[in-house]
N, C-alpha and C positions, 0 to 999 in steps of 0.2 A: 655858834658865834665864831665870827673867823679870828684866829690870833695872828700876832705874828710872826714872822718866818724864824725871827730868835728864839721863839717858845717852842717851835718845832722843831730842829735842828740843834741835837746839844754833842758836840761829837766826847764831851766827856761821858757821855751814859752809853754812847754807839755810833762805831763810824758807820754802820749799814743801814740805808734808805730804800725804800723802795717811791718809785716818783712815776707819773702820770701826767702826759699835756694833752688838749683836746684842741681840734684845729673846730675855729668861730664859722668858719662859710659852709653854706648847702654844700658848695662843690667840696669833694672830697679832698683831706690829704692824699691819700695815697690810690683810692681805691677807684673802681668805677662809678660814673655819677649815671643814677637811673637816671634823670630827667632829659637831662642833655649827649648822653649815651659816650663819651668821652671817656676815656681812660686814663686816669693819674697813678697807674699802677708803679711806673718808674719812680714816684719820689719815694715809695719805700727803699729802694736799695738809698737814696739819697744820703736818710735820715737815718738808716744803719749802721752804713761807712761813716756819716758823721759822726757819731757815738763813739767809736772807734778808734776815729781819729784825735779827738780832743782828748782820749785817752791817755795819750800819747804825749797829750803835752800838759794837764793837767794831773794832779798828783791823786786822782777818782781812779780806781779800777770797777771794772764791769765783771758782774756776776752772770747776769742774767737782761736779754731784753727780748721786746717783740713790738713788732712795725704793723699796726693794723692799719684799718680803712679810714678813720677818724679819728685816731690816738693814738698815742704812743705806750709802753711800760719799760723802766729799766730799771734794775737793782745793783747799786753801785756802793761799792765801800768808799770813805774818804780817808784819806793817807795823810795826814798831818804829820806823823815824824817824818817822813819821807817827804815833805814840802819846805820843813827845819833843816834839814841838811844840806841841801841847794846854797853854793853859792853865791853869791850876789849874780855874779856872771850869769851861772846858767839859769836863774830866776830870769835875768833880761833875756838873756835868749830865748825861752821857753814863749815867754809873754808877750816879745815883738814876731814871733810865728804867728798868733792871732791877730796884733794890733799894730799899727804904724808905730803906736808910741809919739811921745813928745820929742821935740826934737834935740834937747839936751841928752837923751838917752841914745839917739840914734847916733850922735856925736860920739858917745860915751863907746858905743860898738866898735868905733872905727879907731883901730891902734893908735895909729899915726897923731889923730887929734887929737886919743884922748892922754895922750902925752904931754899936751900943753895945754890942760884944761887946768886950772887952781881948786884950791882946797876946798873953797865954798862950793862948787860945782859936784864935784866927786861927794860932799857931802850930801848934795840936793839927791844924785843919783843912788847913791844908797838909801837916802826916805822912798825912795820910789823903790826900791830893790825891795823895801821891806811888806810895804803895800802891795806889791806884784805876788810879795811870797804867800802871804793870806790868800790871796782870790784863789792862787794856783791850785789851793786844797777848799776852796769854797764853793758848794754845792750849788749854790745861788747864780754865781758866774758862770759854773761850767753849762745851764741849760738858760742863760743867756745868750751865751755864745752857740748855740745849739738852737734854739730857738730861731732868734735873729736871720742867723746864715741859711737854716730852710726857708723862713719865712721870705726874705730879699729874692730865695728863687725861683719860690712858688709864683711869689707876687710879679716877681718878670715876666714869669712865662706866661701867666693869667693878665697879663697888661692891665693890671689894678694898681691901686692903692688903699693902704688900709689894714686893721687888724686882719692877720691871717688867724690869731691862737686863740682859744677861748680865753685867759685870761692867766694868770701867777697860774703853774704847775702845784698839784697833791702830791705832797708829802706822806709816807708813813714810816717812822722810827722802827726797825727791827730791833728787839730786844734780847734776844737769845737765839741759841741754835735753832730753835724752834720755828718761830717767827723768821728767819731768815730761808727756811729747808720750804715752809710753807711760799713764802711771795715767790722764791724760785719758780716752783712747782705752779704757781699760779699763772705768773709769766708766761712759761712757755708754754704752755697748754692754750694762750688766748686765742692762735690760729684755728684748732681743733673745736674748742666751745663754740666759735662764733661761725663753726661753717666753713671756712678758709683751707682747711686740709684734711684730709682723713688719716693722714699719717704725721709721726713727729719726722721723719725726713723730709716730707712733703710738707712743713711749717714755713714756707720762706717768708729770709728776715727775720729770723727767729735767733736765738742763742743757742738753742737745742738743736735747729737744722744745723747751723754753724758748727756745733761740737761732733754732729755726727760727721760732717763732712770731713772734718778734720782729721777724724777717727779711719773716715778712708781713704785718708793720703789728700785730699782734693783740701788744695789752701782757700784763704778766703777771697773774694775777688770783689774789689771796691768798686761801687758806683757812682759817678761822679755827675752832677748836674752843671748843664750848662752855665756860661761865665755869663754875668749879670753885666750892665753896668754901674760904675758907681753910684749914679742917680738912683739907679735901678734899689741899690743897696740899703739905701736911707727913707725909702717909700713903704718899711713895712711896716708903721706905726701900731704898732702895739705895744701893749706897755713895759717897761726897761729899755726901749730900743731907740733908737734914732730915727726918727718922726715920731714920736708920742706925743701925747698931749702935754702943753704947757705942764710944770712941773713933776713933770714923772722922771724919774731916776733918764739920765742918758747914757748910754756905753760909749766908750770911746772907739773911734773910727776901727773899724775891723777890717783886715787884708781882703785884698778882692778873693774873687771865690777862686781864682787861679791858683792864690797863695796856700789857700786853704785846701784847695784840693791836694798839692804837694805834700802833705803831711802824710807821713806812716800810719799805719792802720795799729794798734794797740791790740795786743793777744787778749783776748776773756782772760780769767782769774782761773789759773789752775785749780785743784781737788786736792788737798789733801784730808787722808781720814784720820790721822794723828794731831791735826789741828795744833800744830806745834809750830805752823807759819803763819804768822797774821796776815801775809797778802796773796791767802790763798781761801775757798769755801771750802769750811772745815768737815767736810765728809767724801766719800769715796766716789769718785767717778763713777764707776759700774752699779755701787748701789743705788746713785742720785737717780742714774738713766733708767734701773730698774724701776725707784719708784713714779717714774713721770711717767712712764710705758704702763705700771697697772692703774695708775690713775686714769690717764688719759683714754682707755678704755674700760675704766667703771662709769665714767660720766657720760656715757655715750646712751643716748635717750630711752635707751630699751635697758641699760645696767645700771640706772642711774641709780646710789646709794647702794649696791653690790659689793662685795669681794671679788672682784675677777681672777685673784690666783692671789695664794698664800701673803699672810699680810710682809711689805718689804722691812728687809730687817733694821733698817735704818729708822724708821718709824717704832720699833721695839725698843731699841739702842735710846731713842728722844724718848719714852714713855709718852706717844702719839696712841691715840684711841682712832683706827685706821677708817672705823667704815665714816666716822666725822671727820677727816680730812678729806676722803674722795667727795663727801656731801657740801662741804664748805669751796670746794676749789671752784666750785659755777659765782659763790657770792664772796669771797675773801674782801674784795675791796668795800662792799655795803658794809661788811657783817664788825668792821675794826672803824675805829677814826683815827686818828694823827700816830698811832704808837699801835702796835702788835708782839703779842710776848704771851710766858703765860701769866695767869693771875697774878700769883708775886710780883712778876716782874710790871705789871700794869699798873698794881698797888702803886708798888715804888715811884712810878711814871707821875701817875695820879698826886701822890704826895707831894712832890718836888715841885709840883704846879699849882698845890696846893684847890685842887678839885676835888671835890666829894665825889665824884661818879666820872665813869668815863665808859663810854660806847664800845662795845665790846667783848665785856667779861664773862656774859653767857656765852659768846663764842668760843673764846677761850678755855675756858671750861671744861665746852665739848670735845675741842679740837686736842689741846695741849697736856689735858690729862687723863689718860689713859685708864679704860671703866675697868674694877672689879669682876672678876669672873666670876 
């Protein structure tokens, strides 16, 4: 049964989500189309550097993503006290980088005017200040805006109109260290599962290429899609966006893609293993890449369900049962519905929702507690 996006998303039990969108046409997002032998491989850098970028102006850090052939994966924290601290000011500024905004707030930017603007005015701009400050840490906007602006340039460049996405993005609530170490690890490994790389260097579009390269001196280098026009921009009707169908949610006009290309790229979320900074993934660098490298070759069709080398200690550290985590990283996303954690923590999930059962718990089980020798 589908619920709604408020049942899914509670950032009092977890800022960390893991999220998946599916692009609706034959022709590929990103990938080569057998049919018509065309290559849409360029709109993965797109949709990378997008992520990236709205990083930057939304109050989401990025964990972990990866850019396939007809989906997307990203695992992102939301930052609410860090979207509370914003002044009014830089809440509008943060919010007219994505959107034209109304035109009292564009008044409101300009010194000069907003010097002899009256008290009812400055007061309308602070309701808007305060509504801007939500979205800025609201999961829902940020893959709106994410959404929309590939979809406007796919659809330009394919001279259509029409749904590009299959439809609202999957959500799934991480609940603990646990559930968060795993969607990581699921993430970046999608290049390798699906054929796309034989190596995690070789993942491009990935978080895990991205951090190694980083690792070797080599920054990240954004790809920008060509400028739409504004016609062009409002032609992607799918639902939340401008052209939707009659009563679907509208977004408010979105800067052309010039504007938006301007925008700074957003660093991934640091490593810490002392898990003593909240807007960092609270485990160690070295051991993370450790265990995505033994995974990433146990699942490999001749080790699949293997030990490829000594279980990683981070997985000992989580009380993780290692040979069901390399065996779960092929189905993670079938094997959980809307929340991933371990039992307890799914209990908990389940209760609050007041569900008797929830999808999952034999997974969990396997993966999240660690068997008796």
């Amino acid at each position: 049964m589908t619920r709604p996006r408020s049942s899914l998303i509670s950032l009092a039990e977890t800022p960390w989500y893991h999220v998946v969108n599916r692009c609706v046409r034959r022709a590929f997002l990103c990938g080569r189309d057998a049919v018509s032998g065309q290559s849409f491989e360029h709109r993965r850098g797109w949709i990378e550097t997008r992520i990236r970028e709205l990083a930057s102006v939304f109050t989401i850090d990025v964990a972990a993503y990866a850019v396939m052939s007809n989906h997307y994966h990203v695992v992102l924290r939301v930052d609410a006290e860090r979207a509370a601290v914003l002044t009014d000011d830089e809440v509008l500024a943060r919010w007219t980088r994505l959107f034209t905004g109304p035109m009292l707030v564009q008044r409101y930017l300009q010194p000069a005017v907003r010097a002899a603007m009256g008290d009812a005015e400055h007061a309308k701009v602070q309701e808007m200040a305060h509504t801007y400050r939500q979205r800025l840490c609201d999961l829902s906007w940020f893959m709106r805006v994410l959404n929309e602006s590939i979809a406007r340039q796919a659809n330009a460049e394919d001279g259509v109109k029409g749904h590009f996405w299959e439809g609202r993005f999957k959500s799934q609530a991480l609940l603990d260290e646990q559930a968060l170490l795993a969607a990581m690890a699921y993430v970046d490994l999608n290049p390798i599962r699906a054929g796309m790389a034989q190596t995690l260097e070789d993942s491009a579009h990935s978080s895990i290429a991205a951090r190694l390269a980083e690792l070797r001196g080599r920054s990240f280098v954004p790809v920008t899609a060509p400028h739409a026009t504004q016609n062009a921009a409002v032609a992607g009707g799918e639902p939340g966006v401008q052209g939707a169908q009659p009563g679907a949610l509208r977004l408010p006009s979105l800067q052309p893609e010039q504007e938006l290309a301007a925008l700074p790229e957003a660093p991934l979320m640091p490593f810490d293993p002392t898990g003593r900074f909240a807007q960092a993934v609270p485990f160690g660098l070295q051991e993370y890449l450790e265990l995505v490298d033994v995974t990433g070759r146990a699942v490999h069709p001749h080790k699949r369900g293997s030990i490829a080398a000594p279980t990683p200690a981070v997985l000992q550290r989580l009380g993780m049962d290692a040979e069901a985590f390399i065996n779960a990283a092929d189905t993670f996303f079938r094997s959980f519905a809307s929340a991933v954690g371990t039992p307890a923590q799914l209990l908990q999930w389940a209760a609050h929702r007041q569900q008797r059962a929830m999808r999952g718990m034999a997974a969990a089980r396997q993966v999240f507690e660690r068997r008796a020798a």
